[in-house]
C-alpha positions as CSV (number, residue, x, y, z in Angstrom):
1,X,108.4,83.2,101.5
2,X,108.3,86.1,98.8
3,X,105.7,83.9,97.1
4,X,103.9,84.3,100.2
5,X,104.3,87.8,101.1
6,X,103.6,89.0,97.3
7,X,100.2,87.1,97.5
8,X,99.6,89.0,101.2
9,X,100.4,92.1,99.9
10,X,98.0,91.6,96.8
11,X,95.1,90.2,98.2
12,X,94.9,91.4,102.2
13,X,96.9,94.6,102.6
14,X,96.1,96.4,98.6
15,X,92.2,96.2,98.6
16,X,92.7,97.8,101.6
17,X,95.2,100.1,100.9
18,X,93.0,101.2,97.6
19,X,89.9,101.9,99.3
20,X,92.1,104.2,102.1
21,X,93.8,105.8,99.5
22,X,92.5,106.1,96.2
23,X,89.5,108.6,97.0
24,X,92.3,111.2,98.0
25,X,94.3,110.4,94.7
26,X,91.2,110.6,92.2
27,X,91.2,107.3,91.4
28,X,87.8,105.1,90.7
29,X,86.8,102.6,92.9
30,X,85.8,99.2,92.2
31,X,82.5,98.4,91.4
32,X,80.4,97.3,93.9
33,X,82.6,99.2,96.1
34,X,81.3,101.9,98.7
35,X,83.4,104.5,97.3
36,X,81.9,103.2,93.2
37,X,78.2,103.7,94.7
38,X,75.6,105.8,95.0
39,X,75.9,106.0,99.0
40,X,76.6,109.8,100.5
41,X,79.8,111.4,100.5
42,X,79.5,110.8,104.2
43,X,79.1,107.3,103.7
44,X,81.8,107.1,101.4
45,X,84.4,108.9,103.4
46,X,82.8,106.8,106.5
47,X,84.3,103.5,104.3
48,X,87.4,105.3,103.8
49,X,88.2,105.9,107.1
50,X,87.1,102.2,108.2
51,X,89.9,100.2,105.6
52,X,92.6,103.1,106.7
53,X,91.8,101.5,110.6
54,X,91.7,98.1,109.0
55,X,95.3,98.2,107.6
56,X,97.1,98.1,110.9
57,X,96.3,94.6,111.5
58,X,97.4,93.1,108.3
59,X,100.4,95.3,108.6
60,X,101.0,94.2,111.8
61,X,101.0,90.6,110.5
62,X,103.0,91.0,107.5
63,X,105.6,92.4,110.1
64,X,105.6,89.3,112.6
65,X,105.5,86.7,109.5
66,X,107.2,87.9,106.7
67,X,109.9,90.0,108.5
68,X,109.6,88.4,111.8
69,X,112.9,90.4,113.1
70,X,114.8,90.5,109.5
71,X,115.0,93.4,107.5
72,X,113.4,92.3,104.9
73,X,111.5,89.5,103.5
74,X,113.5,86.5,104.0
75,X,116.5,88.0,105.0
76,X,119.3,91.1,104.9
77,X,118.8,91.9,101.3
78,X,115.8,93.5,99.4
79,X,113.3,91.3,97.8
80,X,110.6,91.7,94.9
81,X,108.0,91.5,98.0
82,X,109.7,94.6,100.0
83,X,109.5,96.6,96.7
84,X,105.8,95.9,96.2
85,X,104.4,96.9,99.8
86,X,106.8,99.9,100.1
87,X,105.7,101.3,96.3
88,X,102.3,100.6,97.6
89,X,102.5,102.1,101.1
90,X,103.7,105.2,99.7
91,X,100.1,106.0,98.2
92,X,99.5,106.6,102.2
93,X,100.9,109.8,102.3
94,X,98.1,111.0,100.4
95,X,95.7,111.3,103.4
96,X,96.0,112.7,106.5
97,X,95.0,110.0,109.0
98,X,97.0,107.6,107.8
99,X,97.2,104.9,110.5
100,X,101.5,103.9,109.7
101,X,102.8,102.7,113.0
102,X,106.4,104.3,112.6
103,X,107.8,100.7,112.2
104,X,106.4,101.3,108.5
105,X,108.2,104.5,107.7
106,X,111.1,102.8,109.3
107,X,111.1,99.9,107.1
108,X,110.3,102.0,104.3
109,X,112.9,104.0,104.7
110,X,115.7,101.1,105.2
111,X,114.2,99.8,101.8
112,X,115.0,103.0,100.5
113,X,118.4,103.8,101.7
114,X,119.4,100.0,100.4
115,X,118.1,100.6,96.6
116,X,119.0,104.0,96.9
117,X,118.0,105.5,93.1
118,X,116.3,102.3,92.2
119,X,113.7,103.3,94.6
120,X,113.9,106.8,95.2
121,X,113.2,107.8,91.2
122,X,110.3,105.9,90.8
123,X,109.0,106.9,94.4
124,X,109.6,110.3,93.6
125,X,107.2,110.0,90.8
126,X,104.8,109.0,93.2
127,X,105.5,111.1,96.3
128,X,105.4,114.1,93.3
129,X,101.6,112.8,91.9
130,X,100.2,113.2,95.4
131,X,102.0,116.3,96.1
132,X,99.8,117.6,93.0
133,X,96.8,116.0,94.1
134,X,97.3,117.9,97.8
135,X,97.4,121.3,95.9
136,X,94.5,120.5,93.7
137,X,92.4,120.2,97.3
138,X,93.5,124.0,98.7
């Protein structure tokens, strides 16, 4: 079942994830990617906007699978899977429309309060990089 999840979360909900997200953060996009092209900024954001729609329904499935009324993957305990798509899912909070249907946050964090400092330090890392980011845009 983690297998599983960790291959979800790498190959349907991330590309997504990364072409939501990383325009707000600064980082390049894949080649042959919208956001890598020489399309308008219009364009571009127009992309953007279109994954950061398309990741509720993968969400939405890793919840019914892979949680499927558990608190985490596979079970009552944290597993390498849960630490992957919440580390990833916090990138979200660097744009503003972000589509998180509040049984992410929730799950998030649960994650959180479980690992406690395990989580939260290297979280804080990221919650701190987009928090620059955000001022570097006013």
């Amino acid at each position: 079942m983690v297998d599983c999840a960790l291959f979800y979360i790498t190959g349907t909900i991330y590309p997504l994830l990364a072409r939501a997200t990383y325009p707000a953060l600064g980082f390049p996009q894949y080649p042959g990617e919208v956001g890598a092209s020489d399309a308008s900024d219009r364009e571009k954001e127009k992309a953007r906007k279109a994954a950061n729609i398309a990741l509720v329904e993968p969400l939405q499935a890793f919840r019914e699978f892979f949680l499927n009324k558990r608190r985490f993957v596979g079970g009552p305990h944290p597993t390498i899977a849960d630490i992957r798509l919440a580390a990833s899912l916090e990138f979200l909070a660097a744009i503003e429309d972000s589509k998180l249907k509040p049984w992410v946050r929730t799950y998030m964090e649960r994650l959180e309060e479980k690992l406690g400092a395990a989580y939260s330090e290297p979280a804080d890392d990221v919650r701190g990089y987009i928090a620059h980011v955000k001022l570097q845009r006013v």
